[in-house]
MIGU-754596 format. One record per residue: residue number from 1; x, y, z of N, C-alpha, C in turn; residue in one letter. Coordinates in steps of 0.02 Angstrom, whole numbers. Each point is the difference from the previous one (the first is absolute). Example, Ala and Ser with C-alpha at 12.3 -4.5 7.8 and 13.67 -1.06 7.14 Angstrom:
BEGIN
1_660_-284_390_-45_59_0_45_60_0_A
2_-18_53_-36_42_59_3_-39_55_37_S
***
This chain:
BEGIN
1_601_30_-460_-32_43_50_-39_-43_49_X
2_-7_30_65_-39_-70_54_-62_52_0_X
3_-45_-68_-3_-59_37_11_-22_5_46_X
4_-42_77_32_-10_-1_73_-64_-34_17_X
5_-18_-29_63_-16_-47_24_-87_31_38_X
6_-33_27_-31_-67_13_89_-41_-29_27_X
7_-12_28_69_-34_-31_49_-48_56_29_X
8_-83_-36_-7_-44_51_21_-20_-9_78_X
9_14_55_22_17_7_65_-79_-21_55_X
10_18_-12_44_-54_2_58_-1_62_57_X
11_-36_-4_27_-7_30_66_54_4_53_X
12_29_-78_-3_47_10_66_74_24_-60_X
13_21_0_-66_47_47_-3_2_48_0_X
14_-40_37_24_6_85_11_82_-2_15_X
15_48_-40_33_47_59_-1_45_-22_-33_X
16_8_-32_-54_25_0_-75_-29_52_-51_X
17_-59_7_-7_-55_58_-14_19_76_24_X
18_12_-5_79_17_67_9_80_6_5_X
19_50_-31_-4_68_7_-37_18_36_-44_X
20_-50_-31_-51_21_-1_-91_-35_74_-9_X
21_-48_12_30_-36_76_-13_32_32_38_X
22_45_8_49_19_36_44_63_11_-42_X
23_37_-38_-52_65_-4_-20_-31_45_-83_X
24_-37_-25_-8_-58_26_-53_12_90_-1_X
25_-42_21_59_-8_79_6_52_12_27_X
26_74_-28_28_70_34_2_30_-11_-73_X
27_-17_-18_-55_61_-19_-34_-36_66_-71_X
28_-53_-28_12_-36_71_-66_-61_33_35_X
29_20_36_38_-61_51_39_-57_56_-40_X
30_35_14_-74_-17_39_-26_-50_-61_-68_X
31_-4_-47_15_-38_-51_-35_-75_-1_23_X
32_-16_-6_82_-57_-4_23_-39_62_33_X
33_-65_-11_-9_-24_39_44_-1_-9_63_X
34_-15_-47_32_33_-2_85_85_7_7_X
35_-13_33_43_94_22_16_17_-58_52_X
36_73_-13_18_12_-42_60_-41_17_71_X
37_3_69_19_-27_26_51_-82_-45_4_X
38_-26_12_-49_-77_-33_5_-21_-53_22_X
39_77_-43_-25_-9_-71_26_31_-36_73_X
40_31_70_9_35_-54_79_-47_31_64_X
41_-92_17_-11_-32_-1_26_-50_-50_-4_X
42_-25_-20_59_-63_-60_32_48_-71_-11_X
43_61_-12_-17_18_-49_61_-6_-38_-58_X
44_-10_-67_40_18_-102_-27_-104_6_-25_X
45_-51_51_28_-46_-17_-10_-6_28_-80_X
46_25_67_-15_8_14_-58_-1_-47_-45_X
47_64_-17_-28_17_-35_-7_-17_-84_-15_X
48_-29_-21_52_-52_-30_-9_-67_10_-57_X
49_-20_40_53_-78_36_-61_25_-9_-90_X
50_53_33_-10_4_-4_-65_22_-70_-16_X
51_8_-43_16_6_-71_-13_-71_-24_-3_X
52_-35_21_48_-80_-50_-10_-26_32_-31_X
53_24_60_-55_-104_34_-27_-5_-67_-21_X
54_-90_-15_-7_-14_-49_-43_-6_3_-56_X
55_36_-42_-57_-11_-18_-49_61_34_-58_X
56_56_36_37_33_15_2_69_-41_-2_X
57_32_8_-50_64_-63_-53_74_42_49_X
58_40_-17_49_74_27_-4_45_-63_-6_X
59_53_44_-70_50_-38_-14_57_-2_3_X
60_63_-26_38_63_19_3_50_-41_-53_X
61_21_24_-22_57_-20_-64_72_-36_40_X
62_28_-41_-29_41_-20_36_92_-23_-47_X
63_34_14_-18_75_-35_-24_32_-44_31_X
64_6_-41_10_43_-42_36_-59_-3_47_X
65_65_16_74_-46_-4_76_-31_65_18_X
66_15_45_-39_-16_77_28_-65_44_-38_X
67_-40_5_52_-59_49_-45_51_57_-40_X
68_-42_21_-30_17_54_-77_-61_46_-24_X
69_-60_-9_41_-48_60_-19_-50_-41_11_X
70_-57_51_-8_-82_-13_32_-34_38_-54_X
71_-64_-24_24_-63_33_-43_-49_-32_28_X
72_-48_39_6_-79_6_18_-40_-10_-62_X
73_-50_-47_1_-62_21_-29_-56_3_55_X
74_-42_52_-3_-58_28_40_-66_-6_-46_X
75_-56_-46_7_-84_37_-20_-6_45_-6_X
76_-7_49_-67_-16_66_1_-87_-3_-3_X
77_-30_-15_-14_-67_10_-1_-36_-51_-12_X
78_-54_-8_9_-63_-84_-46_5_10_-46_X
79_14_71_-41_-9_-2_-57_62_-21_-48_X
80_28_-58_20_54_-34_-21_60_54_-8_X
81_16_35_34_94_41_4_15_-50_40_X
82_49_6_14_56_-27_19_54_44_11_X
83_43_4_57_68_61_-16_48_-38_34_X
84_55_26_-34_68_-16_3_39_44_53_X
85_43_-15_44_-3_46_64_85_-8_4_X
86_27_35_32_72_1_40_64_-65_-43_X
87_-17_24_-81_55_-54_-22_99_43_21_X
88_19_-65_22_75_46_-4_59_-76_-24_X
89_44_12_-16_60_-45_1_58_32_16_X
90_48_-32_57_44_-2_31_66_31_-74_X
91_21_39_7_65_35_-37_45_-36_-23_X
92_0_-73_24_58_-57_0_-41_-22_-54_X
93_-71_-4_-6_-26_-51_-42_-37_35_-78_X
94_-3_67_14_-10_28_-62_10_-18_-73_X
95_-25_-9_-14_22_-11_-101_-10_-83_-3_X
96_-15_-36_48_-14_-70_-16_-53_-42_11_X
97_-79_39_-13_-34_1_-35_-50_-33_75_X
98_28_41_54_-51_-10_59_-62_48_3_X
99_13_66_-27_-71_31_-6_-51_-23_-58_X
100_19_-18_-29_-23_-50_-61_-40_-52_36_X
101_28_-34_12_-36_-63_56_-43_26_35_X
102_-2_39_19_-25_8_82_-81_35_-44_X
103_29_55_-60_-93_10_-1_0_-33_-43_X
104_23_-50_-53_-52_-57_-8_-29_-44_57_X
105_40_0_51_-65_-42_46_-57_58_28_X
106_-1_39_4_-51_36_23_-38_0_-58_X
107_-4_11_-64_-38_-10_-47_-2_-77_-15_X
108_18_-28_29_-43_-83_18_-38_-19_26_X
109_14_46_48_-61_-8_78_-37_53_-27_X
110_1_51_-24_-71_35_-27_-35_-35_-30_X
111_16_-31_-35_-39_-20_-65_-30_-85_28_X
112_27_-20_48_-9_-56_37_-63_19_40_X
113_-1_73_28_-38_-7_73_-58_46_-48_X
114_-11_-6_-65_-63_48_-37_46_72_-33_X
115_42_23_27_15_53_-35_-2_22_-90_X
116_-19_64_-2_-14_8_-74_47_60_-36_X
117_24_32_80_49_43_-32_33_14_76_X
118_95_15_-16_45_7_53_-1_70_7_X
119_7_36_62_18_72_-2_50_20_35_X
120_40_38_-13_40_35_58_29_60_6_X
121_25_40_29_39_63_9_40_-9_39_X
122_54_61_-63_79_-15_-2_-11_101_3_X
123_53_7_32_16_65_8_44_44_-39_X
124_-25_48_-44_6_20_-76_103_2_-16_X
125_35_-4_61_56_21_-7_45_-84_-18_X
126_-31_-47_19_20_-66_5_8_-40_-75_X
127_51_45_-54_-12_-27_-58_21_-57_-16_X
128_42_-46_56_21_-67_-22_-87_-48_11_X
129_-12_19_60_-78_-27_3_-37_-3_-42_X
130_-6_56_-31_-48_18_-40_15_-35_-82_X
131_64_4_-22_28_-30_-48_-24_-93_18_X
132_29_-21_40_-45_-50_15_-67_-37_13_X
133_-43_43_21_-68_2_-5_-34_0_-60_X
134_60_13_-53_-34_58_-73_17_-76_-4_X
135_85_-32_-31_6_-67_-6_-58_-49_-11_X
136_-37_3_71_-38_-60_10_-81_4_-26_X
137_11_57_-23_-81_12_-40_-45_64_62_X
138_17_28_27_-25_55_25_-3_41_-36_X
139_-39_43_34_-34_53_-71_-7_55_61_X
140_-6_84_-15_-14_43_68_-65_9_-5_X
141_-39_3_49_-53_38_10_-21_78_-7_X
142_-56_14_-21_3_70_-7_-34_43_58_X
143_-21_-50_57_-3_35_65_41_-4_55_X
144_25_54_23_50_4_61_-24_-34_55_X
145_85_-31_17_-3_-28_66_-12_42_65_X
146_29_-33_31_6_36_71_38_56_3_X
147_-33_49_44_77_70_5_54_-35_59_X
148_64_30_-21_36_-23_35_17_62_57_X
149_60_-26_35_-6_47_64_38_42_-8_X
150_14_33_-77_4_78_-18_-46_58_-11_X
151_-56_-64_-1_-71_53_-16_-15_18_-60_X
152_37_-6_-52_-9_36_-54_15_-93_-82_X
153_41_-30_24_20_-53_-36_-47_-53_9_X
154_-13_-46_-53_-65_-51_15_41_-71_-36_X
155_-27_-60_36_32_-53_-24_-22_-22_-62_X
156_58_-36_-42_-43_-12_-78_-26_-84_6_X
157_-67_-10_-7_-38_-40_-7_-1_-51_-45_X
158_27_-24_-28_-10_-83_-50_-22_-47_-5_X
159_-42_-43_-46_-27_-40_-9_1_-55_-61_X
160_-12_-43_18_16_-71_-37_-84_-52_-18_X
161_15_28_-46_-72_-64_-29_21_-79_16_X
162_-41_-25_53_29_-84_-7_-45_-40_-52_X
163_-38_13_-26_-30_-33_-59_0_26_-60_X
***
């Protein structure tokens, strides 16, 4: 099996960054809470912005010469969270152990930059996600996420002890 390859992104790749998420919310729309529509507003500055928050880890996965998926880690709070944001892998690359990679490096860089516990929300219908999340030592929360834009459905919340 080849192992995939990452590279934590800068500022000026926003548009490798906005590719892979743009290929991201066409390929499993019913995975995220931002839809495509959300994102092909505010431009190259967009885009941008989410490349510089500070202190803020993005990683693109790579096979050969060709990216194969992304993931975010974001500062959730001082009070050491950490969250895990927009993981996806490319359909070609599935089953060879790139989502694997990708949040162990985000739970590298948590635990690197102070983190004490990872969090994230996955949207209750997403059971390959979630089967994976469970995998890696996630556990659910017993307070609801966000409502989603049915009004009535809320995202399921997870969390990871890093110590």
């Amino acid at each position: 099996m080849v192992t995939p390859t990452l590279r934590s992104l800068m500022t000026a790749d926003w548009p490798l960054w906005r590719d892979l998420r743009l290929a991201a919310l066409t390929d499993a729309p019913g995975a995220f809470k931002a839809g495509l529509a959300d994102w092909h507003q505010g431009g190259e500055d967009r885009w941008r912005d989410r490349l510089h928050l500070p202190d803020a880890h993005h990683v693109v996965a790579f096979l050969g010469d060709g990216p194969v998926g992304l993931v975010g880690g974001l500062p959730g709070s001082p009070d050491g969270v950490r969250e895990l944001r927009s993981l996806w892998v490319a359909p070609r690359a599935r089953g060879r152990g790139v989502a694997d990679r990708l949040i162990e490096e985000v739970e590298r860089w948590a635990r690197a930059t102070g983190g004490i516990t990872l969090r994230l929300a996955a949207l209750p219908g997403n059971r390959t996600a979630l089967a994976l999340y469970r995998r890696h030592g996630f556990v659910p929360l017993a307070e609801p996420g966000d409502l989603l834009t049915d009004g009535v459905t809320r995202e399921l919340l997870l969390v990871k002890p890093l110590r």
